[in-house]
C-alpha positions as CSV (number, residue, x, y, z in Angstrom):
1,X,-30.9,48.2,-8.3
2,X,-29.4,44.4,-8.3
3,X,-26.2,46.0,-6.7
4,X,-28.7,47.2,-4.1
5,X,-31.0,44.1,-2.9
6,X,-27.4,42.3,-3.0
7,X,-25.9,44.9,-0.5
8,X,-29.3,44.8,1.9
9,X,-29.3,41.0,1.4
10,X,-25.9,40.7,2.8
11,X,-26.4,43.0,5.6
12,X,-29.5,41.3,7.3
13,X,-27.9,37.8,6.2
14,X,-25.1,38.7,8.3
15,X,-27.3,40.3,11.5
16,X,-29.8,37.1,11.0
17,X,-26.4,34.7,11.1
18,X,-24.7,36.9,14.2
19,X,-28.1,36.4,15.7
20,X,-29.1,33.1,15.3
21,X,-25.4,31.7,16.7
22,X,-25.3,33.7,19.7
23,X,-28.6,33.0,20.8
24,X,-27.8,28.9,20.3
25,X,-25.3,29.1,22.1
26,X,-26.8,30.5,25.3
27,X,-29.2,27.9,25.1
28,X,-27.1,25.6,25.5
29,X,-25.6,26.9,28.3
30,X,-22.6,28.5,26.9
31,X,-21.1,31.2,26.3
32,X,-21.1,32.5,22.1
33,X,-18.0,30.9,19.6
34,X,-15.3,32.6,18.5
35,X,-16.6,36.1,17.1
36,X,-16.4,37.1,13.7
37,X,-15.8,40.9,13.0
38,X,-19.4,42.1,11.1
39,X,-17.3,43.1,7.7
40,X,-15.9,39.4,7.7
41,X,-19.1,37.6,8.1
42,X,-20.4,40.3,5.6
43,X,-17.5,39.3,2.9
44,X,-18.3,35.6,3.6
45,X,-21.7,35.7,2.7
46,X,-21.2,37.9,-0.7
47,X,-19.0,34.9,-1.0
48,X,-21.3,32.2,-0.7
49,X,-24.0,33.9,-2.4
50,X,-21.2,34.6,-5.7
51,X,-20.1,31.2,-5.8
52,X,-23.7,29.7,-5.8
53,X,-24.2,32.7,-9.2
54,X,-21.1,31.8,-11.0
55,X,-20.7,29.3,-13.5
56,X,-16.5,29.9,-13.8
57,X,-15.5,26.5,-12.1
58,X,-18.3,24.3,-14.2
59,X,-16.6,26.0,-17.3
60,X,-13.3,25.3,-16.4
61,X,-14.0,22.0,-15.4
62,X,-15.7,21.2,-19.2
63,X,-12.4,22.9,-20.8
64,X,-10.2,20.4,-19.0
65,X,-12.3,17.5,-19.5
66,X,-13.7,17.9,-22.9
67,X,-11.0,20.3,-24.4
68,X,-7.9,18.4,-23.1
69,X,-9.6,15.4,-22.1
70,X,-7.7,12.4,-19.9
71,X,-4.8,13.7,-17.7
72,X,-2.1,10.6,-16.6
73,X,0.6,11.5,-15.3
74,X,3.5,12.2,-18.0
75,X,0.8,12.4,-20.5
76,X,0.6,15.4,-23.6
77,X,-2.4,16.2,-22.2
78,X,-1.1,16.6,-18.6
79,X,1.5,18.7,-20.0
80,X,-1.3,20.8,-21.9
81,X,-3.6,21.0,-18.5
82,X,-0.5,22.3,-17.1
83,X,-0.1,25.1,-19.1
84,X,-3.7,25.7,-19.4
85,X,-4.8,26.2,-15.5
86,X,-1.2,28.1,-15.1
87,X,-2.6,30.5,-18.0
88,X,-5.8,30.8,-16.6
89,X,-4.6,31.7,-13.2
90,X,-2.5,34.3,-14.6
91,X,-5.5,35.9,-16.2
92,X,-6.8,36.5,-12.9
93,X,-3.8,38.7,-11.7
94,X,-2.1,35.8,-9.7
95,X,1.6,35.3,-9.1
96,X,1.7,31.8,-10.4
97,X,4.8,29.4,-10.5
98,X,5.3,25.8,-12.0
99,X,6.8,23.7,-9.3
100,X,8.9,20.9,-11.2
101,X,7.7,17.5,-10.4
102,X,9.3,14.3,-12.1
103,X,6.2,11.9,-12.4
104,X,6.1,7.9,-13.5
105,X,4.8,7.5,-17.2
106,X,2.9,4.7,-17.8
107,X,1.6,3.9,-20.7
108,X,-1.6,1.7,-21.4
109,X,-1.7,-0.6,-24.5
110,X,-3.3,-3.8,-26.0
111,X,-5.8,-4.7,-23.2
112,X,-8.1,-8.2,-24.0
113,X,-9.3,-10.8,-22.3
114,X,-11.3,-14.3,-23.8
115,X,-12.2,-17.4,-21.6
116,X,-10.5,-20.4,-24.3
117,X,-11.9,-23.4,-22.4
118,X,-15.3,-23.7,-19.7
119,X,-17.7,-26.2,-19.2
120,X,-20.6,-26.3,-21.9
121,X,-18.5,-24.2,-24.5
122,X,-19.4,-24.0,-28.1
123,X,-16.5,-25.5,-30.5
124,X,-14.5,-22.9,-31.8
125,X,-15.8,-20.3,-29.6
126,X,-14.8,-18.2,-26.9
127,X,-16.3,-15.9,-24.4
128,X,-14.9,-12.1,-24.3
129,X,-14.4,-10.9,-20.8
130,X,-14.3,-7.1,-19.9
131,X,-11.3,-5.6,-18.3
132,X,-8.0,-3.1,-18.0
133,X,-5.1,-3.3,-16.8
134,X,-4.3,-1.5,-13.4
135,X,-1.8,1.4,-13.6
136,X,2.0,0.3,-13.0
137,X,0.9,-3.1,-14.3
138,X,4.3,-5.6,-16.3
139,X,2.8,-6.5,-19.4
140,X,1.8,-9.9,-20.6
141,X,3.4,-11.5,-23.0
142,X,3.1,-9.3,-26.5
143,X,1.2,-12.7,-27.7
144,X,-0.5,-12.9,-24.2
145,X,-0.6,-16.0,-21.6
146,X,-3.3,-18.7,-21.0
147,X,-3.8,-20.3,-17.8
148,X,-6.8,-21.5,-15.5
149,X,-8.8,-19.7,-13.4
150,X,-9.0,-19.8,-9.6
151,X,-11.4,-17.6,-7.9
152,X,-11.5,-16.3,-4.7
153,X,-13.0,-13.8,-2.4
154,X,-10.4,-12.9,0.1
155,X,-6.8,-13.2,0.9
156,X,-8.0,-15.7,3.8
157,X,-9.5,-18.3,0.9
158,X,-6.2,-17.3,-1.6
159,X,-3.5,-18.5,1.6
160,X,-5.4,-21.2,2.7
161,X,-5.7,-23.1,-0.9
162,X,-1.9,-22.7,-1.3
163,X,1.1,-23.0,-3.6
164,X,0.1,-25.9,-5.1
165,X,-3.3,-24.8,-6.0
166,X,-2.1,-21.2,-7.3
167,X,1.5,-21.7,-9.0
168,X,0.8,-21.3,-12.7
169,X,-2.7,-20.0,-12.5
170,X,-4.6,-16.5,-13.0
171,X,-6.3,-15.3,-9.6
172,X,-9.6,-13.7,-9.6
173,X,-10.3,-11.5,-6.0
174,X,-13.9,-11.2,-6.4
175,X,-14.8,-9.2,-3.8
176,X,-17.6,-7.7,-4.3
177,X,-18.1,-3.7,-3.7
178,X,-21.1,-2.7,-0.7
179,X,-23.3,-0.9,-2.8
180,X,-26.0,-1.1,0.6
181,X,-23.0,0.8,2.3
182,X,-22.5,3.1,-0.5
183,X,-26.0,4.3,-0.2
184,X,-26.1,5.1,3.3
185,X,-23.3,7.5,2.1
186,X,-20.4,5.1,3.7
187,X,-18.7,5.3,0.1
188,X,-15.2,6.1,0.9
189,X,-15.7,2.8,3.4
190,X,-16.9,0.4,0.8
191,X,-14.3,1.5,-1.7
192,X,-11.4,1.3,0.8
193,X,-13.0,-2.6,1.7
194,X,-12.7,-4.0,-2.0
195,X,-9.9,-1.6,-3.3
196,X,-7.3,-3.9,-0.9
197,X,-7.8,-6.0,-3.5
198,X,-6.3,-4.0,-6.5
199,X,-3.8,-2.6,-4.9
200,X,-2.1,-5.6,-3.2
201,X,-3.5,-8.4,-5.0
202,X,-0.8,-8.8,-7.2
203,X,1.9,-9.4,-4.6
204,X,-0.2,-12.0,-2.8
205,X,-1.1,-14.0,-5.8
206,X,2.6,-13.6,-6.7
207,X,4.3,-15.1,-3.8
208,X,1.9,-18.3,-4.4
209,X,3.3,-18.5,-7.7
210,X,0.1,-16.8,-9.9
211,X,0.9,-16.3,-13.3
212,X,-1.5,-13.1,-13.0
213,X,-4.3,-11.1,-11.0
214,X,-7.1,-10.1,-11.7
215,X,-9.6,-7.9,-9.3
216,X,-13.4,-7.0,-9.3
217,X,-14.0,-3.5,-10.3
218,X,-13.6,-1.8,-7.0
219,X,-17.2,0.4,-7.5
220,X,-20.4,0.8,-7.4
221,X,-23.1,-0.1,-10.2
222,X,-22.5,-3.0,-12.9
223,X,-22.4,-1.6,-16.3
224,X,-19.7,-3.9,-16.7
225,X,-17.2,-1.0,-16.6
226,X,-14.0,-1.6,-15.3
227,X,-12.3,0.6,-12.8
228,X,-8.7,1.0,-13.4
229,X,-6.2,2.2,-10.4
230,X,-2.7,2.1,-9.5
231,X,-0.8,-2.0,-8.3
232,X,1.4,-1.8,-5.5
233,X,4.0,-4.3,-6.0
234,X,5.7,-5.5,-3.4
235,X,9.4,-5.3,-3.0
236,X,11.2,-8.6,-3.3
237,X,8.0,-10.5,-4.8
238,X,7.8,-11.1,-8.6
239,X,5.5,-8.4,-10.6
240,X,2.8,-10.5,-12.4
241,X,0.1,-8.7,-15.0
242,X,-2.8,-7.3,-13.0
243,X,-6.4,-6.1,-14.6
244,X,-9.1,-5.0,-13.4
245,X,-12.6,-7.2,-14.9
246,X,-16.2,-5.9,-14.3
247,X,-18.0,-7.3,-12.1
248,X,-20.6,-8.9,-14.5
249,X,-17.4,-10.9,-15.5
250,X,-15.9,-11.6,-12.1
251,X,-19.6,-13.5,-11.8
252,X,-19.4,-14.8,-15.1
253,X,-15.6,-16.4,-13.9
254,X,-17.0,-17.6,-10.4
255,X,-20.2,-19.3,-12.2
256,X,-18.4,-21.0,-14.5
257,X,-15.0,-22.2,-12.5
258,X,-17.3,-23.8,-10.0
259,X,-18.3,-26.1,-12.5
260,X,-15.0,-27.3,-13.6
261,X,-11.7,-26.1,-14.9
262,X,-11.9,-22.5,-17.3
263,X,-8.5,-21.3,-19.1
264,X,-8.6,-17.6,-19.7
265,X,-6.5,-15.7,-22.5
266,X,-4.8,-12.5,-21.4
267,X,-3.3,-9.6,-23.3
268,X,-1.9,-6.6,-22.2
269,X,0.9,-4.6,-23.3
270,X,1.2,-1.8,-21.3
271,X,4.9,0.1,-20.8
272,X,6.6,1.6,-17.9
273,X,8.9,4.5,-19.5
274,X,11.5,6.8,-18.0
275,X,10.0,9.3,-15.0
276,X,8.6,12.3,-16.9
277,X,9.2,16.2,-15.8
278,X,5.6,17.7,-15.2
279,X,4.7,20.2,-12.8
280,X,2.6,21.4,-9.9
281,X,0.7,24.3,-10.4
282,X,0.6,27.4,-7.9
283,X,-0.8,30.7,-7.8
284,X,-0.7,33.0,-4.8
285,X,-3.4,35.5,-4.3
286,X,-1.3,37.8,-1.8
287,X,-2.5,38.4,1.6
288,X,-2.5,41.9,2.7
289,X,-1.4,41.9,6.0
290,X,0.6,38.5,6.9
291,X,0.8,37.4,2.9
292,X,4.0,34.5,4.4
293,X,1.3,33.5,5.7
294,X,-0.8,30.3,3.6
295,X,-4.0,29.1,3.5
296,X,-3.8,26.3,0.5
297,X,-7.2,25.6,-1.5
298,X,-6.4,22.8,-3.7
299,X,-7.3,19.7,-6.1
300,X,-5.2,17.2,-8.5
301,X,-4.8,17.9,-12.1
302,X,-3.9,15.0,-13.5
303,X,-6.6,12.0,-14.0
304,X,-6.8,8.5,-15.0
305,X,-6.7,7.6,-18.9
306,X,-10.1,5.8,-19.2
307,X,-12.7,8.3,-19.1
308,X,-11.8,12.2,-18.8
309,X,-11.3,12.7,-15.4
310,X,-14.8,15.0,-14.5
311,X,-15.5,14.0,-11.0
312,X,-11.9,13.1,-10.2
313,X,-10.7,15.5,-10.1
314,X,-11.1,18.3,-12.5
315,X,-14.1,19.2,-10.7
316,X,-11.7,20.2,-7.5
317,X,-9.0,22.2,-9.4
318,X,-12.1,24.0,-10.9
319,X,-13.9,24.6,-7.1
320,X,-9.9,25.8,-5.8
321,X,-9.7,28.2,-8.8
322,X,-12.8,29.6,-8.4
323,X,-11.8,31.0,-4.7
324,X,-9.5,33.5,-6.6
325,X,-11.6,34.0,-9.3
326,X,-14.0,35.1,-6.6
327,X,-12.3,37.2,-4.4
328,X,-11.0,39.2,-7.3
329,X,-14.6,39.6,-8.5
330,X,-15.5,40.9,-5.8
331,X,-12.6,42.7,-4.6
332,X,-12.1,40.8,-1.4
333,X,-8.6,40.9,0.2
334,X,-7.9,38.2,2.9
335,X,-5.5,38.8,5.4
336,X,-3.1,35.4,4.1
337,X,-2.3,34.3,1.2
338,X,-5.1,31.8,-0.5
339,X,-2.6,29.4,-2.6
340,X,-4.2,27.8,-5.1
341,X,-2.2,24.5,-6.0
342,X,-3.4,21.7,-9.1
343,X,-1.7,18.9,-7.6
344,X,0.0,16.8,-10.5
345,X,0.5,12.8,-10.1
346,X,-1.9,11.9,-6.8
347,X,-3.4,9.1,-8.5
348,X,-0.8,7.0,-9.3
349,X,2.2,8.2,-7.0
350,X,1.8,11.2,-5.1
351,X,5.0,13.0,-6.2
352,X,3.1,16.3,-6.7
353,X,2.1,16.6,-2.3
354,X,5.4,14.9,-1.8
355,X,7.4,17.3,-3.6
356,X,5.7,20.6,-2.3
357,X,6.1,19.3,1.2
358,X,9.7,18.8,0.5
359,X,10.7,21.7,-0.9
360,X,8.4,23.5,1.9
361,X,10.1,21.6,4.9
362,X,11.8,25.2,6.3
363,X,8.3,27.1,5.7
364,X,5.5,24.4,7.3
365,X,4.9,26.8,10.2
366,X,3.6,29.4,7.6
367,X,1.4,26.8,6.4
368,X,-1.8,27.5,8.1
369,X,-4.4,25.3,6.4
370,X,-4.5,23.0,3.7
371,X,-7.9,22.3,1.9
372,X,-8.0,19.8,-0.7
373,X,-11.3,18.9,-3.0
374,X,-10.9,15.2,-4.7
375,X,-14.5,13.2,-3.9
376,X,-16.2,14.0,-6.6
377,X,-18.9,17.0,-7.0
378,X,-21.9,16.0,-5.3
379,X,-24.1,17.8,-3.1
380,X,-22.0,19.2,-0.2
381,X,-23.3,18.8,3.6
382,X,-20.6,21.0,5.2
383,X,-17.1,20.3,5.6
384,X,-14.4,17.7,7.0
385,X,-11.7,19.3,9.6
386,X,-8.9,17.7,10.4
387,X,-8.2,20.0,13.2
388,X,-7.5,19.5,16.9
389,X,-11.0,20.4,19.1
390,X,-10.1,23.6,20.4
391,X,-10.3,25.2,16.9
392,X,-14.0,24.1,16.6
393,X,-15.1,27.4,17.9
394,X,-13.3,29.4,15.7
395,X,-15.2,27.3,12.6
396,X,-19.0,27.5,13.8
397,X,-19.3,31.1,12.2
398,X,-18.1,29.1,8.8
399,X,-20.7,26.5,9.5
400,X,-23.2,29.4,10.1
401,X,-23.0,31.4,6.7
402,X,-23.0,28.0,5.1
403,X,-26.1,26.5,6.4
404,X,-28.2,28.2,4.4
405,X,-27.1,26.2,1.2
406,X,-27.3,23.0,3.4
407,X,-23.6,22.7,3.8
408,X,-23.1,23.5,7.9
409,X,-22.2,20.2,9.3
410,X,-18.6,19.8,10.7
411,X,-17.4,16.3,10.7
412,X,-14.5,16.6,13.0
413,X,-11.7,13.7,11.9
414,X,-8.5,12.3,13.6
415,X,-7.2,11.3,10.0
416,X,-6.1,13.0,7.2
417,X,-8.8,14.3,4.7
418,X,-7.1,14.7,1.6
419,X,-3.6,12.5,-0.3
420,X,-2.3,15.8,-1.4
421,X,-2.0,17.1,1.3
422,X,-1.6,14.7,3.9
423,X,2.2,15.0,4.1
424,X,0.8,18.5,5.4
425,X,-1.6,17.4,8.0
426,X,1.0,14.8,8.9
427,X,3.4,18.1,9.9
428,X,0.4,19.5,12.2
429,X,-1.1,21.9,9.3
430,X,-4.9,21.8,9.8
431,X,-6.7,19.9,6.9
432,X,-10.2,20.5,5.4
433,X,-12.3,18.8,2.8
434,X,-15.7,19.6,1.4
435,X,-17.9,16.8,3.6
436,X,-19.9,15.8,0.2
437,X,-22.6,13.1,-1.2
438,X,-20.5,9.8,-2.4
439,X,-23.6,8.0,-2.8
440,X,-23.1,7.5,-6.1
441,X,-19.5,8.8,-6.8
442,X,-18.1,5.3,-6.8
443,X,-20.2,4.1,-10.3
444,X,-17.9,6.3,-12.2
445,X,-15.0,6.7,-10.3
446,X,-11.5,5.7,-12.5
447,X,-14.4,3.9,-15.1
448,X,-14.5,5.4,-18.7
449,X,-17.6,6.6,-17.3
450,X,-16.0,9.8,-15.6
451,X,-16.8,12.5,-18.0
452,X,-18.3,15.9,-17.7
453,X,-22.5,15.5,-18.0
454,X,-22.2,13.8,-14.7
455,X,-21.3,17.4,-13.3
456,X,-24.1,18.6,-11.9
457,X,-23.7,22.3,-12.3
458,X,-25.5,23.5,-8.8
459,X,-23.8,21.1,-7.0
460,X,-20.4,22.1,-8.6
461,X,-21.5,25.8,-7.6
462,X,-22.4,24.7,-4.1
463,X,-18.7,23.0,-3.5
464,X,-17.3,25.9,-4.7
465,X,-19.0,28.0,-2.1
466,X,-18.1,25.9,0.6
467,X,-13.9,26.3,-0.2
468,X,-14.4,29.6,-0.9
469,X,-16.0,30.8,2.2
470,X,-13.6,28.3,4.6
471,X,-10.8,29.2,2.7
472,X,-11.1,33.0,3.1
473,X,-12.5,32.9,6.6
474,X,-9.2,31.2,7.5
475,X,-7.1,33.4,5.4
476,X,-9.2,36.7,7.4
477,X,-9.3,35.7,11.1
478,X,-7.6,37.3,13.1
479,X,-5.4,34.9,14.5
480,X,-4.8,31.5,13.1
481,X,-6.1,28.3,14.0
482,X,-4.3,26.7,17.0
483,X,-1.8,23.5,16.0
């Protein structure tokens, strides 16, 4: 009887969607989008409808978060999340290769930081300040440095005090996160504002002669949790320790240094070892009429080392593995190949979408989408498409079937959409993302507060449903999208 009311369901679902577009688009004067054949729209909605029943990707994102827990890059347990999403895959029938990637290993170590000198100070006391070192950082050294504190909260106030006031000192960039932006769902903007700070702070603060740099936790909420992330270091400058410090402590810093001088104590002891052999994951689910054909549904495997890596980005590994998981379910054959790929090594070197698009250089016309899931797993609104305008009409009947779990906005973008796969887009291969709430993604993003209760499991569900219907629409239309 269930089979049944899912079968009539479908059917009116589909006459209701076929309906609804074509008579909205005479309205406004035009003429209907791109047609969908009835059995396609009919497999998308079964689709949707399975994805939004199954609990596969929220289990598979607890496995690798709480089984295997934190993934860096030449890690054991990246090596174990390896194997385990290969074996997984293989369960479901897929042709599944590793794809050898040689990825940095960084290694985290002693991390402390204590202010040693401030105005008002207790004798014989010091204050502890809260922080970790970015990924990449030199270490200190093993006994740690002291020096004073300069704080500043641009690159504009850092060049304009000079050499003279910065050689031999430790530079705070408080710059302070846009939380107001953040909540009118501008996250990826307010991160990308104060993150110019932990990634290229070091080098500027360097070249002035800083002993060290320190940045504001680049996110949202103060629980004074620090957010770790990747230094760039710039070639030909000296490499200087860099940390990140909470922002309750980059206020504590400014507070105090504005009444006189304050000498901080830093430790950290991190190690940069030899490049470590890890691997890519992929797993074809064979198209049955053009399967040299690809249609790539995607997230990144490994994670940073503080908390687990829930939201970034097991979450999107579990949403791409899903889409096969599904389509064997429910027996669904699309036209292309879906090829499901766990990136390895996006967050702190990209070597995982660098080397795929290298070894694919002679096959990128074969490549006819690329969909990558890596901001988080909140409530999706539709979908980003990195695509050029004339392929709008063939993604409305997408758009369609998803409305009705609130997910049929198209936010068409000139830029890529996701860091795995922008070598991809780069090459002209239309890229898609799941257009999702950030509101609050940025409180635990690269924070030891990344874990898995902060999976919501609808919402998980409801991402899910939105790369499995875009991803097997593409994979089934009948021709593909225009480049």
């Amino acid at each position: 009887m269930k089979t049944i009311r899912v079968l009539l369901f479908t059917i009116v679902a589909t006459i209701c969607l076929a309906s609804v577009f074509s008579i909205s688009a005479q309205r406004r004067g035009q003429s209907p989008a791109y047609a969908y054949p009835a059995q396609l729209l009919a497999e998308l909605a079964r689709l949707q409808q399975a994805a939004l029943a199954s609990d596969y990707a929220l289990k598979q994102t607890a496995y690798m978060c709480n089984n295997i827990g934190p993934r860096l890059s030449g890690s054991p347990q990246a090596a174990r999340a390896v194997e385990y999403v290969a074996e997984e895959l293989r369960k479901l029938g897929l042709e599944v290769k590793l794809e050898k990637v040689m990825v940095p290993h960084w290694v985290r170590g002693v991390e402390t930081g204590e202010l040693v000198q401030f105005p008002g100070m207790a004798v014989g006391t010091t204050q502890k300040i809260v922080l970790t070192a970015l990924g990449g950082s030199v270490a200190t050294p093993a006994t740690g440095l002291v020096a004073p504190v300069v704080v500043v909260n641009n690159y504009a106030e850092l060049n304009a005090l000079g050499e003279s006031k910065i050689k031999g000192k430790v530079v705070l960039f408080n710059a302070k996160f846009d939380e107001q932006m953040a909540a009118q769902g501008f996250g990826e903007e307010a991160y990308g504002q104060a993150v110019a700070y932990r990634g290229g702070g070091a080098s500027a603060a360097a070249r002035l002669g800083a002993v060290a740099s320190l940045n504001r936790a680049a996110g949202g909420k103060a629980y004074r949790l620090p957010h770790t992330g990747g230094v760039r270091y710039a070639e030909g400058v000296p490499k200087i320790p860099a940390a990140s410090v909470t922002a309750e402590d980059a206020e504590l810093l400014a507070h105090l240094a504005a009444q006189g001088e304050i000498k901080l104590k830093l430790v950290l002891t991190p190690q940069t070892l030899p490049d470590a052999e890890s691997a890519n994951v992929i797993a074809d689910l064979k198209g049955s009429e053009f399967p040299d054909q690809v249609v790539i549904v995607s997230g990144h495997l490994d994670s940073w080392d503080l908390g687990t890596g829930a939201l970034d980005d097991a979450a999107g590994v579990a949403a791409a593995m899903e889409v096969a998981h599904l389509c064997k379910q429910l027996g669904l054959k699309p036209k292309r190949t879906i090829r499901i790929i766990a990136w390895m090594n996006e967050e702190n070197g990209l070597r995982g979408g660098t080397t795929y698009f290298q070894n694919q250089q002679n096959n990128l016309a074969n490549h006819i989408a690329a969909l990558e899931s890596d901001l988080g797993a909140g409530h999706p609104t539709g979908f980003f498409a990195h695509v050029k305008p004339e392929a709008m009409p063939m993604l409305q009947p997408i758009a369609q079937v998803l409305q009705t779990s609130g997910a049929g906005l198209i936010r068409l973008v000139t830029g890529s959409v996701g860091a795995d796969i922008s070598p991809l887009e780069a090459a002209g291969v239309p890229g898609f993302a799941p257009l999702q709430d950030n509101r609050t993604y940025f409180d635990y993003h690269h924070t030891p507060a990344d874990t898995f209760d902060k999976i919501v499991p609808r919402e998980l569900a409801e991402n899910a449903a939105v790369m499995a219907v875009l991803a097997y629409a593409i994979a089934s239309l009948p021709e593909p999208l225009p480049r």
